[in-house]
Backbone as CSV, one residue per row, in Angstrom:
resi,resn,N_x,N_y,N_z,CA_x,CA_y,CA_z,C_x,C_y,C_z
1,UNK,0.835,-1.192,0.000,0.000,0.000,0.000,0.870,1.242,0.000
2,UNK,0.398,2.658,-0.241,0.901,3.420,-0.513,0.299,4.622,0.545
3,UNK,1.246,4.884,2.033,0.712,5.447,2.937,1.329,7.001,2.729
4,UNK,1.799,7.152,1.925,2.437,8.529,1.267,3.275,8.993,2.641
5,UNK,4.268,8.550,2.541,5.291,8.381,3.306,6.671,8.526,2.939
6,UNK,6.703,8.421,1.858,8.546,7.872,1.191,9.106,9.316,1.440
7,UNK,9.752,9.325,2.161,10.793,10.780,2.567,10.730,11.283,3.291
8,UNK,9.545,10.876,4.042,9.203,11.489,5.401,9.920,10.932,6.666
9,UNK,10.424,11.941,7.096,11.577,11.522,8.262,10.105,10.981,9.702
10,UNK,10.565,9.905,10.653,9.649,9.762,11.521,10.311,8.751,12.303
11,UNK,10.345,9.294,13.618,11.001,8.691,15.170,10.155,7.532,15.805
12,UNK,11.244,6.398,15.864,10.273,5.626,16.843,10.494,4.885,17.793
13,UNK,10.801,5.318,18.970,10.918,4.697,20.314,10.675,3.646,20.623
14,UNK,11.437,3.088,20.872,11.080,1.276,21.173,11.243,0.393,19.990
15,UNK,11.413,1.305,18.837,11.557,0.842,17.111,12.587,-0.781,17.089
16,UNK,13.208,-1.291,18.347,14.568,-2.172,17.779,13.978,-3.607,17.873
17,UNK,12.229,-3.827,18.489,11.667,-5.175,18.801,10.432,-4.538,18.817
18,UNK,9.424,-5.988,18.736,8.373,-6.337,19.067,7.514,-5.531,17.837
19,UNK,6.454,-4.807,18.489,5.640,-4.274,17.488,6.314,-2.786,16.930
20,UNK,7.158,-2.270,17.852,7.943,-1.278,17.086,9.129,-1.389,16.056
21,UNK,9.102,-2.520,15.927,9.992,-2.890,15.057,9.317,-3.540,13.764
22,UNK,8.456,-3.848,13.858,7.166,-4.151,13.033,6.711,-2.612,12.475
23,UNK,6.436,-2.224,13.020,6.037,-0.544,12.739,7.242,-0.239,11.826
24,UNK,8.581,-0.228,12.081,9.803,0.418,11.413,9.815,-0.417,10.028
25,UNK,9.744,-2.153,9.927,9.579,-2.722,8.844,8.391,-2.295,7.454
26,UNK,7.301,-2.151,8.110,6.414,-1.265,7.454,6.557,0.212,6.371
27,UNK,7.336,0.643,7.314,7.627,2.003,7.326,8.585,2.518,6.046
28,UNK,9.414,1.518,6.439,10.839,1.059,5.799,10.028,0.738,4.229
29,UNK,9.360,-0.159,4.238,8.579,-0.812,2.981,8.270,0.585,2.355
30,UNK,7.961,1.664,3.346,6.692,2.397,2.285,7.537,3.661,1.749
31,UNK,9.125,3.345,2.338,10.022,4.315,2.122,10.358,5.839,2.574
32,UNK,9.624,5.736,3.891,10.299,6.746,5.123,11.248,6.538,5.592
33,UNK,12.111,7.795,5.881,13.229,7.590,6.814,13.274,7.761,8.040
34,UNK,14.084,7.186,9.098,13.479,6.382,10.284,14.945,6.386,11.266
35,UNK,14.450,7.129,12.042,15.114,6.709,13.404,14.869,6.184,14.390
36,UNK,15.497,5.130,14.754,15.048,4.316,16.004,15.736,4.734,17.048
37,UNK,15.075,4.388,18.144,15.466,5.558,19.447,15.398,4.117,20.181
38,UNK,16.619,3.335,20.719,16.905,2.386,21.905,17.962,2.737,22.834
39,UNK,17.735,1.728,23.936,18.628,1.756,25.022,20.062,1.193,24.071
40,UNK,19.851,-0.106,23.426,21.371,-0.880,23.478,21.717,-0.499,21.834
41,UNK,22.493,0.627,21.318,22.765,0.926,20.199,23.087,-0.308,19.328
42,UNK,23.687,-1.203,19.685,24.966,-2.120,18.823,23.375,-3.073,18.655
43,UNK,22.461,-3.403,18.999,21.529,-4.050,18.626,20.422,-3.336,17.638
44,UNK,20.364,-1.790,18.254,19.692,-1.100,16.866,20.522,-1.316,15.567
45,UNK,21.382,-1.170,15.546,22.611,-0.880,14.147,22.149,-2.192,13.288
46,UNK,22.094,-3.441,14.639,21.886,-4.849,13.988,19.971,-4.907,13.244
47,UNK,19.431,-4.343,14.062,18.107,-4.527,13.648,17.697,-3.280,12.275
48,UNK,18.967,-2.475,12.451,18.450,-1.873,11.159,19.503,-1.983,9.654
49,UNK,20.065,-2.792,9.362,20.460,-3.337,8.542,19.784,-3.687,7.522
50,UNK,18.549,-4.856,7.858,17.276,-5.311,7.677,16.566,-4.518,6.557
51,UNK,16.557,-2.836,7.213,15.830,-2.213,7.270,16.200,-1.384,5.686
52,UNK,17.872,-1.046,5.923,18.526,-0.659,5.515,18.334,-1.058,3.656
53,UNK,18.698,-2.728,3.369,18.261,-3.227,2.728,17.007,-3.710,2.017
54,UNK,16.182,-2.538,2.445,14.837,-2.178,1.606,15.268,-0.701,1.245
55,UNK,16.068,-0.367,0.908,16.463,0.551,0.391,16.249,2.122,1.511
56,UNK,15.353,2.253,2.936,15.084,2.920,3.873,16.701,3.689,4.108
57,UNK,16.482,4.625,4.405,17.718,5.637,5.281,16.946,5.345,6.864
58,UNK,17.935,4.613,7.552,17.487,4.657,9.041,19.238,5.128,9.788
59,UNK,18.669,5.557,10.892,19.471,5.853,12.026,19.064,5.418,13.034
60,UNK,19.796,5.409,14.136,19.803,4.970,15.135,20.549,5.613,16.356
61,UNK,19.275,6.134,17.300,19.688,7.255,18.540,19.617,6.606,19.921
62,UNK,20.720,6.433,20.967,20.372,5.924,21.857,19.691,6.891,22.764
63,UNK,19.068,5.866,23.906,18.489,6.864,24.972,17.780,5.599,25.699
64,UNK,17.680,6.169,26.866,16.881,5.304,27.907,15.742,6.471,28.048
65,UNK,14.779,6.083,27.865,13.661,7.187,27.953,13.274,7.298,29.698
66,UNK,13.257,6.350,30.463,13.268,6.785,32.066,13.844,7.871,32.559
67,UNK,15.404,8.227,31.700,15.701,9.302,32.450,15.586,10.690,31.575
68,UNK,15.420,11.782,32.026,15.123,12.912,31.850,16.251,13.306,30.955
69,UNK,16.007,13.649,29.820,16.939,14.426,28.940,17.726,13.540,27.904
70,UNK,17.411,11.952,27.953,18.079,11.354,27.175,16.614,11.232,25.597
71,UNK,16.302,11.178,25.930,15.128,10.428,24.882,14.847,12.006,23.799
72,UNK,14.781,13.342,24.920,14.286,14.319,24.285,16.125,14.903,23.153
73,UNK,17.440,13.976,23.945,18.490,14.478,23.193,18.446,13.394,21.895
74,UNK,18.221,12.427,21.878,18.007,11.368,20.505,16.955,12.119,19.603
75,UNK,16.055,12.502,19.801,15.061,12.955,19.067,15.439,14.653,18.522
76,UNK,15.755,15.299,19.287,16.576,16.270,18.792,17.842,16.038,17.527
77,UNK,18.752,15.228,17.901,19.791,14.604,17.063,18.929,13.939,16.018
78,UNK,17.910,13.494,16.060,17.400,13.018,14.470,16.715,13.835,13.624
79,UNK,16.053,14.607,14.515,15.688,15.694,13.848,16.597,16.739,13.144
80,UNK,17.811,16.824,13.608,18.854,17.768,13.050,19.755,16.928,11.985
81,UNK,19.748,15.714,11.756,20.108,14.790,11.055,19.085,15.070,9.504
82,UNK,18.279,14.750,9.823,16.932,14.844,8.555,16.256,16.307,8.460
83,UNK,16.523,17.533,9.409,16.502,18.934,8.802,15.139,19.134,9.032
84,UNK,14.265,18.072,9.465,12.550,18.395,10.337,12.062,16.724,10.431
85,UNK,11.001,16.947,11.414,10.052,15.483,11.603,9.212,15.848,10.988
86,UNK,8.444,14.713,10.823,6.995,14.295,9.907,6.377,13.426,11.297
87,UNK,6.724,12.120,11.819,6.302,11.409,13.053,6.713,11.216,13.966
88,UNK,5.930,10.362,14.951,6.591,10.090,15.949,5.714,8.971,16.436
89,UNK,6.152,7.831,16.805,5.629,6.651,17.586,6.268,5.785,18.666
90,UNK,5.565,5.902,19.383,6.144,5.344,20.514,5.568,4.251,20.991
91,UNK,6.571,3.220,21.084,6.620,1.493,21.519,7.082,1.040,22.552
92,UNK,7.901,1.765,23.276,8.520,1.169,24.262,8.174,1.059,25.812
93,UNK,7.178,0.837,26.119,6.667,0.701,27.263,5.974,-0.431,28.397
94,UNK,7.184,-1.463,28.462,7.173,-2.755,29.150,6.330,-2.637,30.478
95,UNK,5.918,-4.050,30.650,4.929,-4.305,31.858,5.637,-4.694,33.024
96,UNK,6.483,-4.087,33.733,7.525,-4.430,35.040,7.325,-4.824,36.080
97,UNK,5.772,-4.941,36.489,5.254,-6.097,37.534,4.068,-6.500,37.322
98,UNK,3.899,-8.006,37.438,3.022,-8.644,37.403,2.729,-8.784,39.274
99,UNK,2.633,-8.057,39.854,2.379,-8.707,41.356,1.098,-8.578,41.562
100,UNK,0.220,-8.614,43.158,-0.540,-8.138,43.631,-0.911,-6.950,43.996
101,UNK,-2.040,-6.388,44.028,-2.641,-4.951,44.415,-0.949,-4.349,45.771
102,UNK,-1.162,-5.257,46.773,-0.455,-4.997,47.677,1.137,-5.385,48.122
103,UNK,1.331,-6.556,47.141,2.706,-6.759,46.542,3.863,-5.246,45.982
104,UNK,2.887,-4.170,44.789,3.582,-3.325,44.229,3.483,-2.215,45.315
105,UNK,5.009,-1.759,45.448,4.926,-0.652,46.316,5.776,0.445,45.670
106,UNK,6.040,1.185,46.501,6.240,2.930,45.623,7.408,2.546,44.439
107,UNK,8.319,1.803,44.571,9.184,1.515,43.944,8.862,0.893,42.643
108,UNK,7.613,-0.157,42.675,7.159,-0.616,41.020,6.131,0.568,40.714
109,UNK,5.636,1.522,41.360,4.834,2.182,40.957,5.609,3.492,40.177
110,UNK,6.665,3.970,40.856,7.528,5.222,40.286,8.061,4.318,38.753
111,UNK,8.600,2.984,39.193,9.397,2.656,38.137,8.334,2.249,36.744
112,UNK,6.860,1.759,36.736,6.351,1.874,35.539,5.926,3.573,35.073
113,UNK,5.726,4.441,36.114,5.589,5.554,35.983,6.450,6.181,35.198
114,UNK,7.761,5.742,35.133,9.174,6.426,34.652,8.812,5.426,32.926
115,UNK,9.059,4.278,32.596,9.311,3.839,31.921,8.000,3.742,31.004
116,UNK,6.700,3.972,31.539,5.555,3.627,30.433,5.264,5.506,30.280
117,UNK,4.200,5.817,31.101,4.114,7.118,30.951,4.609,8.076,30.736
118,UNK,6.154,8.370,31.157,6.830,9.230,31.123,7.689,8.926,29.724
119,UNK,7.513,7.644,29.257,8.218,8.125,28.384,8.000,8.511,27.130
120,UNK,6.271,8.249,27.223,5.327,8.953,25.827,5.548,10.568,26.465
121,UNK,5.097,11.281,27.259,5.845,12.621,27.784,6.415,13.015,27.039
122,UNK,7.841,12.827,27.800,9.279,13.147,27.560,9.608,13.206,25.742
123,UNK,8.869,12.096,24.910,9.059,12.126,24.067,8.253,12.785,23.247
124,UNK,6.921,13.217,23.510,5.970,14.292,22.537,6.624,15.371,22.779
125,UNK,6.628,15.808,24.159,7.161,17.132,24.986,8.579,17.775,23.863
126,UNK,9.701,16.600,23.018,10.533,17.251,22.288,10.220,16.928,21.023
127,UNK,9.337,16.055,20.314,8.992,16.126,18.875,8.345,17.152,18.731
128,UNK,6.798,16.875,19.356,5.687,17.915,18.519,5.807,19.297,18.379
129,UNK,7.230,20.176,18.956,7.382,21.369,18.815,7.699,20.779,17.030
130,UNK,8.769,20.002,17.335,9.511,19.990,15.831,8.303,19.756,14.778
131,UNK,7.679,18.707,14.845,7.122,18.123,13.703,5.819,19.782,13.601
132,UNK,5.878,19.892,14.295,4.793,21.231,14.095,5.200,22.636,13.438
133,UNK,6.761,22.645,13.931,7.548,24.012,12.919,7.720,22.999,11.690
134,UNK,7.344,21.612,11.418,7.823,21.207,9.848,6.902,21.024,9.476
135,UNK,5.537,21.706,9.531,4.160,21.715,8.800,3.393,20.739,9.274
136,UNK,3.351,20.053,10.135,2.638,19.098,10.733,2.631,17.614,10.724
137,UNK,2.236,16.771,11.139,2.568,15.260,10.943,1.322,14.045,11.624
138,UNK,2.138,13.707,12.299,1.525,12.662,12.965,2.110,12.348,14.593
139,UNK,1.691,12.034,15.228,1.686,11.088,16.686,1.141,10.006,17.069
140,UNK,1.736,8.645,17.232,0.892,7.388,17.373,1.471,7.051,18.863
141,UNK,0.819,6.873,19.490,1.223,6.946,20.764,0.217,5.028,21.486
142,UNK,1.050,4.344,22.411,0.766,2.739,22.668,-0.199,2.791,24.155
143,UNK,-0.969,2.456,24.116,-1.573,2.405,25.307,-2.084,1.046,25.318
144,UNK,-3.200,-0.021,25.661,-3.084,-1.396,25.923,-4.646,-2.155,26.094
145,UNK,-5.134,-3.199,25.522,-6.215,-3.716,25.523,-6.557,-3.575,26.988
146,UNK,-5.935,-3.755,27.924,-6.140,-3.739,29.485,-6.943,-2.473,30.257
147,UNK,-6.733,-1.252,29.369,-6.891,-0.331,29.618,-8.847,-0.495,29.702
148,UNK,-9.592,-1.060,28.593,-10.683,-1.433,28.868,-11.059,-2.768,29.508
149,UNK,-10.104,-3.320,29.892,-10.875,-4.689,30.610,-9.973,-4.573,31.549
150,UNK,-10.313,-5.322,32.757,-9.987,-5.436,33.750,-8.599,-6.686,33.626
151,UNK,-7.962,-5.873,34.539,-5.995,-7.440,34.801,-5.661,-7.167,36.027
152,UNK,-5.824,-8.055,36.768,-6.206,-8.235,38.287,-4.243,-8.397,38.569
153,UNK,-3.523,-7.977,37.588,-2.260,-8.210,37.850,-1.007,-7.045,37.098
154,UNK,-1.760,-6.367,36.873,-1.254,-5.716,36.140,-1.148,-4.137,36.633
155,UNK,-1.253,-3.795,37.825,-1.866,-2.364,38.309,-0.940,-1.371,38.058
156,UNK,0.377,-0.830,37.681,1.405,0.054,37.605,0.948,0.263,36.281
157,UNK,1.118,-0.927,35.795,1.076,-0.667,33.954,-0.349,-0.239,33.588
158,UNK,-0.876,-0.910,34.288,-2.582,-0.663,33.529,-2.967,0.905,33.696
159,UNK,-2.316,1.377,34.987,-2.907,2.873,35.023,-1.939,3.828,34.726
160,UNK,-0.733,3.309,34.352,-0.105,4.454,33.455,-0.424,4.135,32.248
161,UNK,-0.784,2.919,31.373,-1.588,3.008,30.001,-2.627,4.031,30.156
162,UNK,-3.552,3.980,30.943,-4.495,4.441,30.920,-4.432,5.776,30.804
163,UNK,-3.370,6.453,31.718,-2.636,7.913,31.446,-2.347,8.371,29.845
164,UNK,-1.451,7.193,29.017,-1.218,7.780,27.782,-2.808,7.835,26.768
165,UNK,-3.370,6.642,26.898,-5.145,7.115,26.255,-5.708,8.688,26.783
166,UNK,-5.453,9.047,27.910,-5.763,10.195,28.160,-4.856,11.898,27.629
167,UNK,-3.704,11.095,27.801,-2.829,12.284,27.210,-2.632,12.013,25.492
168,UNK,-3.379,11.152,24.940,-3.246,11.211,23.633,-4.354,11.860,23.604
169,UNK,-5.747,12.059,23.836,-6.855,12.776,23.455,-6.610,14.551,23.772
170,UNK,-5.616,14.668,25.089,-5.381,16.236,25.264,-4.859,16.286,24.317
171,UNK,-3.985,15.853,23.849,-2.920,16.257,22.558,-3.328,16.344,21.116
172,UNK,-4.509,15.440,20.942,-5.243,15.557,19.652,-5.873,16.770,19.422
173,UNK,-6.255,16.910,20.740,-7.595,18.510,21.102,-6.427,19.939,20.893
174,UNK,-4.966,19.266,21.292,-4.257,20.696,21.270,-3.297,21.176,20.253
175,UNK,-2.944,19.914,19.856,-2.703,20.060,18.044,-3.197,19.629,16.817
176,UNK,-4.443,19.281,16.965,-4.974,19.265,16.031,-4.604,20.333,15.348
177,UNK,-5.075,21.643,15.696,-5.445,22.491,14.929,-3.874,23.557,14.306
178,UNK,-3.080,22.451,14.710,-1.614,23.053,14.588,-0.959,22.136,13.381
179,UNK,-2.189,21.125,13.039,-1.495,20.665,11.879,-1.151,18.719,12.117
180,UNK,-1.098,18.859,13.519,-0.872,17.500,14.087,-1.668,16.079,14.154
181,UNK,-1.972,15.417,13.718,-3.146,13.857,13.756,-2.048,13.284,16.044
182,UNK,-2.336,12.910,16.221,-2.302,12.143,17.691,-3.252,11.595,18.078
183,UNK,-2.732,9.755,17.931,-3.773,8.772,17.677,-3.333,8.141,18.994
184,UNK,-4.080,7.300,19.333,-3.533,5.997,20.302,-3.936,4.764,19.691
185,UNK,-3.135,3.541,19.417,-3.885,2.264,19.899,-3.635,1.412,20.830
186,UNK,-4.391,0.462,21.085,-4.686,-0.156,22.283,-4.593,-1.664,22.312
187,UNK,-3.795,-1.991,21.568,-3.892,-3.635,21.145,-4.032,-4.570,22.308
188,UNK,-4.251,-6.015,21.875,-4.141,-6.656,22.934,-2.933,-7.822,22.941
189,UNK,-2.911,-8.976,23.168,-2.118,-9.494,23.101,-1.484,-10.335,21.587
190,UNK,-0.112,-9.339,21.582,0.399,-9.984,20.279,1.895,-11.203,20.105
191,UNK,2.236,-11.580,19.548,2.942,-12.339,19.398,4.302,-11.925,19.104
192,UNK,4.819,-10.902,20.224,6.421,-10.068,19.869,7.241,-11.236,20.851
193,UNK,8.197,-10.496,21.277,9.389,-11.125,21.955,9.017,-11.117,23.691
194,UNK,8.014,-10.519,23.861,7.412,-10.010,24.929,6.463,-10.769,25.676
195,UNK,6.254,-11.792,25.345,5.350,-12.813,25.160,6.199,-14.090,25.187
196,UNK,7.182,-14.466,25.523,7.805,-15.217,25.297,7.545,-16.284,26.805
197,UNK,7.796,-15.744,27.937,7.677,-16.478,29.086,6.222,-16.844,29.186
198,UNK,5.047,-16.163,29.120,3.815,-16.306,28.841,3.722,-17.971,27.531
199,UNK,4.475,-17.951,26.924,4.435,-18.912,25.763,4.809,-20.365,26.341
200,UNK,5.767,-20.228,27.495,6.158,-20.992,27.693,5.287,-21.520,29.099
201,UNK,5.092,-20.548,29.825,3.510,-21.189,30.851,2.633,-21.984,29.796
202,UNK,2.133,-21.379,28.917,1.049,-22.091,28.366,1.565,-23.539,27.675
203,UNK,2.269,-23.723,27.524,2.887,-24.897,26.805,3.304,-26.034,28.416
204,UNK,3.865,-25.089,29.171,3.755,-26.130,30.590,2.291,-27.029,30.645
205,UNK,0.954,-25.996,30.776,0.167,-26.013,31.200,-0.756,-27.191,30.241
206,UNK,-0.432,-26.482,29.035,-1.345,-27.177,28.150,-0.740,-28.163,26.906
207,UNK,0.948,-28.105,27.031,1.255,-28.852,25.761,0.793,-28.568,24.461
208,UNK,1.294,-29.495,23.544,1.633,-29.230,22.216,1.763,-27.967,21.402
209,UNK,1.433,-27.501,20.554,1.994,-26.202,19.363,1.918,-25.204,20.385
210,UNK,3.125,-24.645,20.342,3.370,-23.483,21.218,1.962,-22.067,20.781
211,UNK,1.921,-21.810,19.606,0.739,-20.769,19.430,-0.596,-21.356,19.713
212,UNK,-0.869,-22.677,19.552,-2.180,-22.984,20.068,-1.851,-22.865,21.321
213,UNK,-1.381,-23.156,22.455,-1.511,-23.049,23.746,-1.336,-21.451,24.276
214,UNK,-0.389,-20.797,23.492,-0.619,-19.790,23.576,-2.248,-18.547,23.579
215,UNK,-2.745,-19.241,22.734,-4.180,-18.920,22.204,-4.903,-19.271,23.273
216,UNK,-4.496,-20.505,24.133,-6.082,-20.299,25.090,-5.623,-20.146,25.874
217,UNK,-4.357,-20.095,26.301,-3.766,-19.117,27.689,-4.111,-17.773,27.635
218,UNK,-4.459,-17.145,26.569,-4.503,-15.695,26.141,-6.544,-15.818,26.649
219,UNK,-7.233,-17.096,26.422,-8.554,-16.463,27.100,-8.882,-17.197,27.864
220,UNK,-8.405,-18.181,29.054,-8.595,-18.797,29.798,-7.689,-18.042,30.954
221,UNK,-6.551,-17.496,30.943,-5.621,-16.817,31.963,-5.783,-15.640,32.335
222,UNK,-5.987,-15.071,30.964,-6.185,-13.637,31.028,-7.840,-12.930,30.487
223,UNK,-8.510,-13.866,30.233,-9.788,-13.659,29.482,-10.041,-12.621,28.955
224,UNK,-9.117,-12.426,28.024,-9.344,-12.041,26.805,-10.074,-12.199,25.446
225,UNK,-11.497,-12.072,25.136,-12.937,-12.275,24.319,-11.970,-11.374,23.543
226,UNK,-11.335,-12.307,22.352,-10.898,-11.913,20.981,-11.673,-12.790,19.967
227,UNK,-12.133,-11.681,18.580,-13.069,-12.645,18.008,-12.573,-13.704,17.325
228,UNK,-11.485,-13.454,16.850,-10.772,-14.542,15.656,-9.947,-15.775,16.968
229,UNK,-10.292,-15.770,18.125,-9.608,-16.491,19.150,-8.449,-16.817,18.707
230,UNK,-7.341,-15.736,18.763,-5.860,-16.054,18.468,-5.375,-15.079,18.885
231,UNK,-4.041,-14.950,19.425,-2.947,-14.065,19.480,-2.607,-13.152,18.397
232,UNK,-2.620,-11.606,18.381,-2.355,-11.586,17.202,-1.694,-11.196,16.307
């Protein structure tokens, strides 16, 4: 398909796995140029090779988005690399405790706070000036099927998702009219690298083909009412 894209410079956080790296393959296809924004450089370089060889111009900016000033200096540096943004998407926002209500204490609560929420923040807070002095663009911002159903295990993550669904709608309402689209989606459970220990419970539990067991661990564990009943 033809998402009228080819030249358009566009940042993407979390870009080196899972569905952000899926996002960059895409991207790559439709012939945007692309910076990926990770913690471990020498593994971006490796994952964009790939990328490279669809003929894509990618770079690769490190940063740990938890801490203050790294994520907004990668995104700056790509932007001065490619001379303005067009996007920005952000992927990188892991689920860091699975405990109980009363298990997570200030320490898993600051630390998904730092790493999910803050780092859609930190990272609009230094694009959307840019992509907005370069005539406008886009914002796709990750928030989580959980966010409408209930995960009796999930409480740090679930309510800082729930934060970025909310700060993607202020942001739609406040640049829209500046030229900006700021979307969220909300997927549910997909089949990245992220999913891997989950793959392997269900295969304890239930044996044979790792994606079929996967599949009804996904609505027997977590009851998840997906219509095509699969991972996806």
């Amino acid at each position: 398909m033809d998402l009228g894209l080819a030249g358009e410079p566009i940042v993407i956080v979390g870009g080196t796995q899972g569905m952000g790296y899926a996002t960059a393959q895409q991207l790559a296809a439709e012939g945007a140029r692309l910076a990926l924004v990770a913690r471990d450089v020498e593994r971006g370089e490796a994952k964009a090779a790939p990328l490279r060889d669809l003929g894509a111009e990618v770079i690769v900016r490190p940063a740990d988005a938890t801490r203050p000033g790294e994520v907004e200096a990668a995104i700056a540096s790509a932007a001065d690399h490619f001379g303005r943004l067009h996007g920005l998407a952000v992927t990188a926002e892991p689920a860091l405790s699975h405990g109980s209500f009363e298990e997570d204490g200030d320490a898993q609560w600051e630390a998904s706070f730092q790493a999910v929420l803050m780092t859609s923040v930190r990272a609009c807070q230094a694009a959307l000036p840019i992509i907005t002095a370069s005539g406008g663009g886009a914002v796709v911002l990750t928030a989580s099927y959980s966010t409408r159903a209930a995960a009796a295990h999930l409480y740090p993550y679930v309510a800082m998702k729930s934060g970025i669904a909310a700060l993607s709608k202020n942001l739609a309402m406040a640049y829209g009219p500046k030229g900006v689209r700021v979307n969220c989606v909300a997927p549910g459970a997909v089949a990245t690298e992220a999913l891997a220990t989950a793959t392997e419970q269900a295969v304890a539990a239930y044996g044979g083909d790792p994606e079929a067991a996967l599949d009804r661990w996904m609505a027997e564990q977590w009851g998840m009412k997906v219509a095509l009943g699969r991972i996806g």
